[in-house]
N, C-alpha and C positions, 0 to 999 in steps of 0.2 A: 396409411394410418387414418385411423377414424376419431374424434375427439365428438365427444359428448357429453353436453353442461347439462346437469343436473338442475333442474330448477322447479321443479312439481311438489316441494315439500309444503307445509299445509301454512308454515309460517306465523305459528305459535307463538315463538320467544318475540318475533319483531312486533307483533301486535298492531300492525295497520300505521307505525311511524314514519312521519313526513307522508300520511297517504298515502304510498303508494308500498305496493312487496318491496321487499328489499333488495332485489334483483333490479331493481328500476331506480333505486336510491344515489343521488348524484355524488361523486367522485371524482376527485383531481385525477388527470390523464399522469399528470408527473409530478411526483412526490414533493420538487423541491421548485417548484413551478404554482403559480396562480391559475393562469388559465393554460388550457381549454377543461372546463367540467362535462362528463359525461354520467350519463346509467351506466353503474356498477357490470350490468351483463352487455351493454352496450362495448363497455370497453376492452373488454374480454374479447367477445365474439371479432374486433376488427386484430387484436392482437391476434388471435388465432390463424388470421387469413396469412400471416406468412408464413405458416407450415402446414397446412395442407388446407384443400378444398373440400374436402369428405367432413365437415363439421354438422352436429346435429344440435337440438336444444330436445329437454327434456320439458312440457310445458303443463302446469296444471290443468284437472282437467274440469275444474270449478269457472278456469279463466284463462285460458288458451289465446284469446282475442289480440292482447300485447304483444305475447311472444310471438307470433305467428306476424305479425306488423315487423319487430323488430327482427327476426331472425331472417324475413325476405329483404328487408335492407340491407343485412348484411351476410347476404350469401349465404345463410345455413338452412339447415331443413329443421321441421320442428316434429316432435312425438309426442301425441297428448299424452299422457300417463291414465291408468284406467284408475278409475275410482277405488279400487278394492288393491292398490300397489302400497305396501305398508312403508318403503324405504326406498333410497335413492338408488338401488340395487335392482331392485323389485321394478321401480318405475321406470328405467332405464332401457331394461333388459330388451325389450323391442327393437331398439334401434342398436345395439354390439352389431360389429362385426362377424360374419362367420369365416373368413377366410384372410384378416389381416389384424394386424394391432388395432386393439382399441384402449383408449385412455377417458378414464370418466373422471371429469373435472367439477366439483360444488361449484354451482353458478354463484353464492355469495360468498365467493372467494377473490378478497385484492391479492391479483397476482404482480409480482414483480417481474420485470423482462427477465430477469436470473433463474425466477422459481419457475417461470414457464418453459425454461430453455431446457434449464433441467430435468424435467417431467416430459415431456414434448421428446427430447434426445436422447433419453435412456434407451431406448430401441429393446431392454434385455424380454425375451420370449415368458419368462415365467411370470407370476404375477404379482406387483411391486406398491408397496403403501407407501404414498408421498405426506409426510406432515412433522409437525414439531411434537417433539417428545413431551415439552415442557413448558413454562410461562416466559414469554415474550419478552425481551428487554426491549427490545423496537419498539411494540405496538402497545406492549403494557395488559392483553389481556394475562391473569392470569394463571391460564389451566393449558395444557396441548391439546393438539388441532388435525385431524386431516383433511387435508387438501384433495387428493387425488387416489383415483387407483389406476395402474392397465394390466396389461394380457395381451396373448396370444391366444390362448386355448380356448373360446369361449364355450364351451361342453363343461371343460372343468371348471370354468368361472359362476358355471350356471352351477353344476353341483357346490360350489361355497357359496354361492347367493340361499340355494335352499338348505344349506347347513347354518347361514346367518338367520335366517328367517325362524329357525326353530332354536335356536341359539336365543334370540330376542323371546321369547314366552318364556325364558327361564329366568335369564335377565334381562329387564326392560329398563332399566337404569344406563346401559351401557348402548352406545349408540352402533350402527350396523358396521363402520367404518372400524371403529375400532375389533368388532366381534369378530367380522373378517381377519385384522391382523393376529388374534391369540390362537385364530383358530388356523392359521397358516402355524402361526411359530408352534403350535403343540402346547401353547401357558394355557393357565385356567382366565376362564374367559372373565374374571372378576379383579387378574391382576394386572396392574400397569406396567406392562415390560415390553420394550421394542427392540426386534433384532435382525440384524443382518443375516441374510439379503435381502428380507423381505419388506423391510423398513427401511426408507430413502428418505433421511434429515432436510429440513427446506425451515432455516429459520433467520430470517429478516422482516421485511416488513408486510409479507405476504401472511394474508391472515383471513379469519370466518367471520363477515359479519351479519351474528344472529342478533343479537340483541341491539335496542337501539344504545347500550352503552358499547359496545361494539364501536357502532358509527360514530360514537362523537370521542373516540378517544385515539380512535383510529389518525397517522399522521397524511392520510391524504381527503381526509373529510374535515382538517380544524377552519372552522368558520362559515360551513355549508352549512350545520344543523339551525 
């Protein structure tokens, strides 16, 4: 299994708070715990090492320099994303697998030991959206979320990457994550409806943080901002 953090996005919504991207923004290791604080991708990247060593980072390619620091700390490989990659699909797509599962995880994603177990141990061959349908009673953001996607296939992953890709010039409202999911289930790509199998529920405290009201609402950042 290949696992692949997402982290090349151009980082709009965060707008440069607490200085630093938000993949670097500090976070409690355990939710119901003071210490230890860690980088948001810091703490990701060391959870990942107990399920496999094939870990990649997806790294901007405005600013490659961190990732490329923090990813050799902690045993992953890093793939600058080219300048001309519109989506976390797009920037990614370098580093998939061609001959085993790959799972593409949003680097500003807090995961929970539960949501990564489940995403991580799904094993299923076809290609599977990990996220919450709906607004958060945990975390309080609220709108739904995706976390994740994987595959096996990636030939066909690549033809729904460049079916998302033309999919986004029609609507650009609607983010790549989700465009992939209407365009698996066959809905119109404008309506909000998630369905089995190709939608896998993950809602507890695992959640996106884009915005910096994200961060401060979020329950393993209260008192870091």
């Amino acid at each position: 299994m290949r696992v692949v953090v997402a982290a090349a996005g151009p980082q709009t919504k965060w707008g440069g708070h607490l200085g630093v991207r938000s993949h670097f923004a500090p976070v409690r290791v355990f939710l119901d715990q003071e210490q230890p604080v860690l980088p948001l991708l810091e703490r990701t990247l060391l959870a990942l090492g107990a399920y496999t060593a094939d870990v990649w980072v997806t790294a901007p390619p405005d600013a490659p320099g961190p990732y490329e620091g923090l990813a050799c700390a902690c045993r992953a490989r890093v793939h600058t994303a080219g300048p001309e990659a519109g989506n976390e699909l797009d920037a990614s797509r370098p580093a998939w697998s061609d001959r085993d599962r790959t799972v593409l995880l949003l680097g500003d994603v807090y995961w929970t030991d539960a949501a990564l177990a489940a995403v991580l141990g799904c094993g299923h061959p076809d290609v599977r959206v990990f996220g919450r349908e709906a607004a958060s009673e945990t975390t309080g953001t609220p709108w739904g979320e995706i976390f994740a996607l994987s595959w096996t296939d990636s030939t066909r992953m690549g033809l729904l990457a460049d079916a998302v890709r033309r999919a986004h010039t029609e609507r650009p409202e609607v983010r790549p994550g989700w465009l992939a999911l209407r365009l698996l289930q066959g809905t119109p790509l404008g309506e909000h409806t998630v369905r089995a199998p190709w939608w896998v529920e993950i809602d507890d405290a695992t959640d996106d943080i884009d915005f910096p009201a994200d961060y401060a609402r979020h329950p393993a950042t209260r008192g870091l901002a």
